[in-house]
C-alpha positions in Angstrom: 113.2 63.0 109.5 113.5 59.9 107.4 116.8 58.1 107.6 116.9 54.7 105.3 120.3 52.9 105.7 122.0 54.3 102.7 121.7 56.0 99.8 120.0 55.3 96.5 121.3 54.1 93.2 120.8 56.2 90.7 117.9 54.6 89.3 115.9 53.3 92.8 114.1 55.7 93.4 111.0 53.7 95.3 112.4 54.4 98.6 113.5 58.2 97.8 110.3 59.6 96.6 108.3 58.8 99.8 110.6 59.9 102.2 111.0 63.5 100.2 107.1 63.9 99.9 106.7 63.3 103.8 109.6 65.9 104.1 108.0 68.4 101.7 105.0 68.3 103.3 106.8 68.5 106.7 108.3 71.4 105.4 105.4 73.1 103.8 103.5 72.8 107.4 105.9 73.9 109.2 106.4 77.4 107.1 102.4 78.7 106.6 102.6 79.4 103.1 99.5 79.4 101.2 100.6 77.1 98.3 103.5 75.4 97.1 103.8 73.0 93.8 106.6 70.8 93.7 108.5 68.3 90.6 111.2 66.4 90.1 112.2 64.8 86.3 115.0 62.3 85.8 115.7 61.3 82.8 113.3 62.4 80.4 110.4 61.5 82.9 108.2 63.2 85.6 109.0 61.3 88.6 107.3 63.4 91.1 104.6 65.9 91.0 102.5 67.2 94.3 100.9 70.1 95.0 100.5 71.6 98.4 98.0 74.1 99.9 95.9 76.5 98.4 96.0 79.3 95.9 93.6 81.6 97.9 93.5 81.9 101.6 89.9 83.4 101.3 88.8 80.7 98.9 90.9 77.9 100.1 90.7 76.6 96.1 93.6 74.2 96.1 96.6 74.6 94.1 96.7 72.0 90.9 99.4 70.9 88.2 98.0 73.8 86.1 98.0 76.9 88.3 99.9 80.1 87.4 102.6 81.1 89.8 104.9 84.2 88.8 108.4 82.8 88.5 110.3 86.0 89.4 114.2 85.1 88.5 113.7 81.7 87.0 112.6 83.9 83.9 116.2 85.3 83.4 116.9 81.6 82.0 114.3 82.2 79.9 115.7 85.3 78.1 119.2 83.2 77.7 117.3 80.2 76.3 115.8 82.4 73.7 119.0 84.3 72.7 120.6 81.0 72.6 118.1 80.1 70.1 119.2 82.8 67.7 123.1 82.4 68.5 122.4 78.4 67.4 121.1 80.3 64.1 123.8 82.4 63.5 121.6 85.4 64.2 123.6 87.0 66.6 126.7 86.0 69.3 127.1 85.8 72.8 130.2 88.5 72.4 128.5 91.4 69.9 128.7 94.6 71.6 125.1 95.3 72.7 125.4 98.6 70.9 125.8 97.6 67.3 122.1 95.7 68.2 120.7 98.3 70.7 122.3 102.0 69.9 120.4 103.8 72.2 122.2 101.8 74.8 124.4 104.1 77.3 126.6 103.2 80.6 128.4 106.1 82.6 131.5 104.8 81.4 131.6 105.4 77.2 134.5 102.7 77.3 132.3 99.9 78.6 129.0 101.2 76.4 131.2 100.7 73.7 132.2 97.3 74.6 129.8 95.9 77.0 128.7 92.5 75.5 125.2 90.1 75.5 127.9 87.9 77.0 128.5 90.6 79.8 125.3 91.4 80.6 124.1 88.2 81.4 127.1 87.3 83.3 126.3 90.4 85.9 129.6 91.6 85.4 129.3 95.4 83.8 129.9 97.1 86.8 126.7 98.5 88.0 125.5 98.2 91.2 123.6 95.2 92.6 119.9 96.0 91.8 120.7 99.2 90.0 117.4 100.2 88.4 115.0 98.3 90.6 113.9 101.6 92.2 112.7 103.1 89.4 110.6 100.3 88.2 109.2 100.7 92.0 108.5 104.2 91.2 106.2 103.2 87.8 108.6 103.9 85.0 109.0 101.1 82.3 111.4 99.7 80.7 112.7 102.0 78.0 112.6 104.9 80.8 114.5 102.7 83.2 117.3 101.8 80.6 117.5 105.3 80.0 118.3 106.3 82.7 121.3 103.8 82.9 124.1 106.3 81.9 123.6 108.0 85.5 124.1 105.4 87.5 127.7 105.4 88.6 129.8 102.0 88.1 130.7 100.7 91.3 132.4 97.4 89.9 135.1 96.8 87.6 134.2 95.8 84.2 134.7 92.0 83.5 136.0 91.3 87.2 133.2 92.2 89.3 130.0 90.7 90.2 127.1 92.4 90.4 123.2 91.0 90.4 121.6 93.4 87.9 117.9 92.8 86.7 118.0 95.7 84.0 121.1 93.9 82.8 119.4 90.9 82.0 116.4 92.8 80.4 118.9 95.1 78.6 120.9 91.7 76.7 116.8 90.6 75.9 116.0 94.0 74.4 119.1 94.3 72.5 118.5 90.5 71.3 114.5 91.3 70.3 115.8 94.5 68.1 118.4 92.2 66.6 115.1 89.8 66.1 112.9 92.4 64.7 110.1 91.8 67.9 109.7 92.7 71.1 111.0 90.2 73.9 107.8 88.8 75.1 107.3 87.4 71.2 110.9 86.4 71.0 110.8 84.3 73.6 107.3 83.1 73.0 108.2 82.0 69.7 111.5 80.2 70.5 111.2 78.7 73.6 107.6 78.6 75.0 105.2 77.9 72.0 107.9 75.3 70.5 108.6 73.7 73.9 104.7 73.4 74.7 104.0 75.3 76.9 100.7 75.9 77.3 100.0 78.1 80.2 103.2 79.8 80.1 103.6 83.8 79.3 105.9 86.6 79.1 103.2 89.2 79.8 101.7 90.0 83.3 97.7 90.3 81.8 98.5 87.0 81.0 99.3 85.8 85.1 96.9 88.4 86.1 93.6 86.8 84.1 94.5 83.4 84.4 91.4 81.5 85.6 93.6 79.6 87.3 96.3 81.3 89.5 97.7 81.8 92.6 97.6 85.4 94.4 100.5 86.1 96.1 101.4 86.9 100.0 103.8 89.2 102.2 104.3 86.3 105.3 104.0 88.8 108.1 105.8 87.6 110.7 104.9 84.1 109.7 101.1 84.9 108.7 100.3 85.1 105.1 98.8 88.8 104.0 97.7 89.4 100.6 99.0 92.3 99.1 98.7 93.6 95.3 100.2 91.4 92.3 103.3 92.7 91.3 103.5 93.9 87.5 106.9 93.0 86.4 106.4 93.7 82.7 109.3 96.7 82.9 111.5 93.9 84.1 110.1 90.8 82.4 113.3 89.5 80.7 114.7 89.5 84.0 111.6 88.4 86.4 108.0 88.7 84.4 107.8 84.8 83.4 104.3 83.0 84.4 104.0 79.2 84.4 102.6 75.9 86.0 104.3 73.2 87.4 102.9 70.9 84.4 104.8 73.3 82.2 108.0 73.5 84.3 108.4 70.0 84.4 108.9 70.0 80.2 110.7 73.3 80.3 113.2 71.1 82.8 113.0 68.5 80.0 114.1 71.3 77.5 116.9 72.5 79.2 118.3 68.7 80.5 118.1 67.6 76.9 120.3 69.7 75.2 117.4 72.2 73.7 115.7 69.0 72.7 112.1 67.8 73.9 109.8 65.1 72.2 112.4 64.6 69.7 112.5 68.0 68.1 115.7 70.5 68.4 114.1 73.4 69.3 117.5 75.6 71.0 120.8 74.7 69.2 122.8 71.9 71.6 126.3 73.7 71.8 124.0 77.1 71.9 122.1 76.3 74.5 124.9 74.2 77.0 126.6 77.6 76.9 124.2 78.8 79.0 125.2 76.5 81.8 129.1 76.7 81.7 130.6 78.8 84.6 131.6 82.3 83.8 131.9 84.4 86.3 133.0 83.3 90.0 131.2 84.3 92.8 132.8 82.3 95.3 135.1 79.8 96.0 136.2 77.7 98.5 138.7 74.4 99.1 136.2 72.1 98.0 133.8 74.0 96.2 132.8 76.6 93.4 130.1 79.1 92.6 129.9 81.4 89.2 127.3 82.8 87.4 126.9 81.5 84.0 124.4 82.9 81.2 121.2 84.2 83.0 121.4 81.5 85.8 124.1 79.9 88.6 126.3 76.9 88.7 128.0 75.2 91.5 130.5 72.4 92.0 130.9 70.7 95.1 131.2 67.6 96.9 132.0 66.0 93.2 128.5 66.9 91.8 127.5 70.1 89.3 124.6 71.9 89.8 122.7 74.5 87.0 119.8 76.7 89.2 117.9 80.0 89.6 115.7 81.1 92.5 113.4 83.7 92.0 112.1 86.1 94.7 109.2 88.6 94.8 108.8 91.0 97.8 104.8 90.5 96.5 104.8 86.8 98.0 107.0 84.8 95.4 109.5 82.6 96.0 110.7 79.8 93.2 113.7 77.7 92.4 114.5 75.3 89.6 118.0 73.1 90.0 119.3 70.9 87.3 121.6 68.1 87.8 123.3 67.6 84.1 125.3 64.4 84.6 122.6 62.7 86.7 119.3 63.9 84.0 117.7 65.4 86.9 115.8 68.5 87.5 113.8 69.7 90.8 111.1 72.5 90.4 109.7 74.6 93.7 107.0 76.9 93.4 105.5 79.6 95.9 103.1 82.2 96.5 104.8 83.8 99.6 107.8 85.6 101.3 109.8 85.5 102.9 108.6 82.4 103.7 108.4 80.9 100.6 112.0 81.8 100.3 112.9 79.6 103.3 110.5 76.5 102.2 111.4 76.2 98.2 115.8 76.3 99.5 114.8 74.1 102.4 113.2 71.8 100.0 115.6 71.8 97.6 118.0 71.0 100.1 116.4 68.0 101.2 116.0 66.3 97.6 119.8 66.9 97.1 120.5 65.0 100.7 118.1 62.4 100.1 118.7 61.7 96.2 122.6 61.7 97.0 123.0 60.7 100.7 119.9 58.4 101.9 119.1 61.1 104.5 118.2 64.7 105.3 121.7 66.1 107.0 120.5 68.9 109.1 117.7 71.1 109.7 117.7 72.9 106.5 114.6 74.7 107.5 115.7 76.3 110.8 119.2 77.0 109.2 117.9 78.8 106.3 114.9 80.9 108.3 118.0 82.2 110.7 119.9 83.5 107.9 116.7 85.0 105.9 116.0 86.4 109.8 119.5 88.1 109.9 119.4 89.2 106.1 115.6 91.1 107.1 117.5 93.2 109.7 117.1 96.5 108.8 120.7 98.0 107.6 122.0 94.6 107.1 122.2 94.7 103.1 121.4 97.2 100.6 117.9 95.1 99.7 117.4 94.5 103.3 115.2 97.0 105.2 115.9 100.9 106.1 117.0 101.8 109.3 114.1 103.8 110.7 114.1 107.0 112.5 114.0 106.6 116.5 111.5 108.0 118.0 111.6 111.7 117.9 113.3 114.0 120.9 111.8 115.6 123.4 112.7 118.6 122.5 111.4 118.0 118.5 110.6 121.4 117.2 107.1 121.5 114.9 107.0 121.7 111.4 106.4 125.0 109.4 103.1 125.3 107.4 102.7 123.0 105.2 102.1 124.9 102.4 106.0 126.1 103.0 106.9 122.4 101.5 104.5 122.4 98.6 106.3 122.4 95.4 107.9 120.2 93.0 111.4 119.3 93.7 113.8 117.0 90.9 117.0 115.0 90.5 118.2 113.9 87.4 118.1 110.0 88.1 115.0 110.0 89.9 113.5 112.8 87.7 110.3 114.7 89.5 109.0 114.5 93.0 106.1 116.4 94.1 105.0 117.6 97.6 101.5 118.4 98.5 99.6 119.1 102.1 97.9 116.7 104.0 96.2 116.3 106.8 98.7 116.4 109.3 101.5 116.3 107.4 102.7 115.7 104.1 101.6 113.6 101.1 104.9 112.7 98.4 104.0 111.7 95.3 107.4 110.3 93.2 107.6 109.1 89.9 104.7 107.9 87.8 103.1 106.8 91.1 99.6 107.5 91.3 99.2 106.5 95.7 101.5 108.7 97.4 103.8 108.4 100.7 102.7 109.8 103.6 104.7 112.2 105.7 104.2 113.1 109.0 106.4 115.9 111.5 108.8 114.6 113.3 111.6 117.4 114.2 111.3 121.0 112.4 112.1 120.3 108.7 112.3 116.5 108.9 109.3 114.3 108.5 108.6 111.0 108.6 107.6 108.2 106.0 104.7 106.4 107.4 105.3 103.4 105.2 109.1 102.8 106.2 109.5 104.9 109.2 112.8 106.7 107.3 113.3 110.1 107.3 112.3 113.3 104.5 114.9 116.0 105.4 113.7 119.2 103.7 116.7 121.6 103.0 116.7 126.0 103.4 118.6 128.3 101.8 120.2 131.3 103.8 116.1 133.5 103.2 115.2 130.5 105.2 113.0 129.5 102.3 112.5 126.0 101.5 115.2 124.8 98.4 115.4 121.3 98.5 114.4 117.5 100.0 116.2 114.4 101.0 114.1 111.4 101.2 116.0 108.4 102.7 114.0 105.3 101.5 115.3 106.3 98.0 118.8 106.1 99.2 121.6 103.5 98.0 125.1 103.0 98.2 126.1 104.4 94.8 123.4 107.3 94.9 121.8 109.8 97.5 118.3 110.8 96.9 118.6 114.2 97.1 116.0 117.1 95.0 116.3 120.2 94.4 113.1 122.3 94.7 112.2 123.6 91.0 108.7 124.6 91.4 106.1 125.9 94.0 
């Protein structure tokens, strides 16, 4: 690492910027990620721009100031942006009940429907589970379906004192804002924050990412090696994680959001409007020295003297991005990915690094190594709810064999996760659940229990006292606050 003697003034950067570009591409080496882009602006000016790798592994075409990257959860600053833009207006306020805007809109709890906020929604602090909703969109319904569905899922939090992280929450406060608007959310926020801020290769819509002549494609890092999988549609979840951009772009939507709403000269989000968006809410943590909360569709933190306004975004797909503004200094730092979990490990361990080096004069510890061991014990599986399944051991030696297959055939249904449907396969089982069109594969593993190929987790099937088959369990649709269990309702 690069030590100088002490740290910078606020305006000498000359020695800074050389020692973070050998770090970052220190970094970058040393995680085997395809592609990363990387800026920093202080005040009002791009100080730093490099792009890193490439945006195919196949063919190696390098990543440039104007290739598409999917920013996952940077876009839930997006949606707050463009409902600041209409609370600046006087179109709407943080604090209207989402549904006097949205009436279709349903909780479990008719007290918080009827007073659940924008305000509240943003903040992550309804009371629904962490990731509520996410499993559907897995399964192929869309947005209107998932919402729907909202007044089954139990709330596990208290309402206005609890924390959490809900991605239908975010896209629920946008929808309820675009109906208020008279447009659907991609156009809202196209037309108040990305055509007026300029920016040109930005979009709402996945076609947009997905045609781009210029993108990245985006990889799992298996065990450290990057494998291209399929891009991940977010369009049900777009408020919340469907924004596409460059790093050219990022760099004047930093500008935007530094300057009060302002860029070039022209107002585009109301000042007071928009600086809303940053003010600590809702605490997540606290400590002697130091303060986390969520604010309106991002994070803010105060320590060691300094305040800090940031998103990261994650895709299991291979995205990993983080944006980190630095109000009282005019400074932003943008770090885009096309992997995980590696990218996930490079973009923090990069961010890290700027913060030591811009503030300090020298990178304080191993960021890279400390990070990778916590993503390594987050991974486990069982050690959080997003983590991965435990999977089933390996079957006894006694394991009885399955009945017929044709005994299972038959669709079996739930009222959250609606319709499954079991069909014979070649040696097992194949499980086809929502609107998916590939199904999972199931294999015997002891009598009436089968095995997911995919996740290794067990299918439990269920008999009534005839001994005939009446229901299903299928584990890898399990969560805290809900237990994926069907009843069969059709042969």
């Amino acid at each position: 690492m690069n030590t100088p003697a002490g740290a910078p003034s606020a305006t000498d950067l000359s020695a800074v910027i050389p020692q973070f570009d050998a770090y970052a591409e220190q970094s970058f080496k040393r995680s085997g990620v395809p592609g990363m882009a990387v800026a920093i602006v202080k005040n009002d000016t791009v100080v730093y721009l490099r792009c890193f790798g490439v945006k195919n592994i196949t063919t190696r075409e390098p990543v440039d100031p104007d290739t598409r990257f999917q920013l996952a959860s940077i876009s839930k600053t997006f949606s707050s942006a463009s409902i600041a833009s209409m609370v600046g207006r006087g179109e709407l306020s943080w604090d209207d009940r989402v549904v006097s805007l949205f009436p279709g809109f349903r909780l479990s709890d008719p007290y918080v429907t009827d007073h659940v906020t924008i305000r509240d929604l943003l903040m992550h602090r309804t009371g629904l589970p962490a990731y509520a909703g996410d499993e559907l969109q897995d399964l192929g319904y869309n947005r209107s379906e998932i919402i729907s569905k909202l007044r089954l899922v139990p709330l596990t939090g208290d309402y206005r004192s609890s924390y959490g992280y809900s991605n239908i929450g975010i896209t629920s406060a946008a929808e309820a804002a675009a109906r208020k608007a008279g447009m659907s959310w991609e156009d809202l926020v196209t037309r108040r924050v990305i055509v007026p801020a300029g920016l040109k290769n930005t979009s709402a819509w996945f076609a947009d990412f997905e045609n781009a002549a210029d993108r990245v494609d985006t990889y799992d890092m298996m065990n450290g090696t990057p494998v291209a999988g399929p891009l991940l549609n977010d369009d049900p979840n777009s408020p919340a994680g469907g924004v596409s951009s460059t790093i050219r772009d990022m760099t004047r939507y930093a500008r935007l959001q530094l300057n009060d709403g302002s860029i070039d000269g022209t107002q585009i989000i109301d000042a007071a409007a928009l600086r809303e968006t940053h003010r600590p809410q809702n605490i997540m943590k606290t400590t002697n020295t130091s303060i986390t909360a969520y604010d309106l569709g991002g994070e803010t933190a105060a320590e060691k003297g300094r305040l800090r306004v940031e998103h990261g975004g994650d895709l299991t797909s291979g995205v990993s991005t983080y944006i980190t503004l630095y109000p009282e200094e005019k400074m932003a730092i943008v770090v885009l990915t096309n992997g995980f979990p590696g990218g996930h490990i490079l973009k923090k361990a990069v961010n890290s690094g700027w913060d030591d080096l811009y503030f300090t004069g020298a990178v304080q510890k191993d960021w890279y190594g400390d990070i990778a061991a916590g993503v390594a014990s987050a991974m486990k599986p069982g050690a959080s709810d997003s983590g991965p399944l435990e999977p089933l051991p390996p079957a006894p030696a006694g394991a009885q064999p399955s009945r017929p297959a044709t005994t299972y055939r038959g669709s079996y249904s739930q009222d959250y996760y609606g319709t499954i449907r079991v069909e014979p396969d070649t040696g097992g089982l194949r499980l086809y659940a929502g609107h998916l069109e590939e199904p999972y594969l199931l294999v015997p593993y002891d009598g009436d229990t089968f095995r997911e190929k995919g996740t290794g987790t067990a299918v439990k099937f269920t008999s009534g006292s005839s001994g005939s088959v009446t229901g299903v369990h299928v584990v890898m649709l399990d969560h805290p606050w809900i237990k994926a269990d069907f009843v069969r309702t059709g042969s």
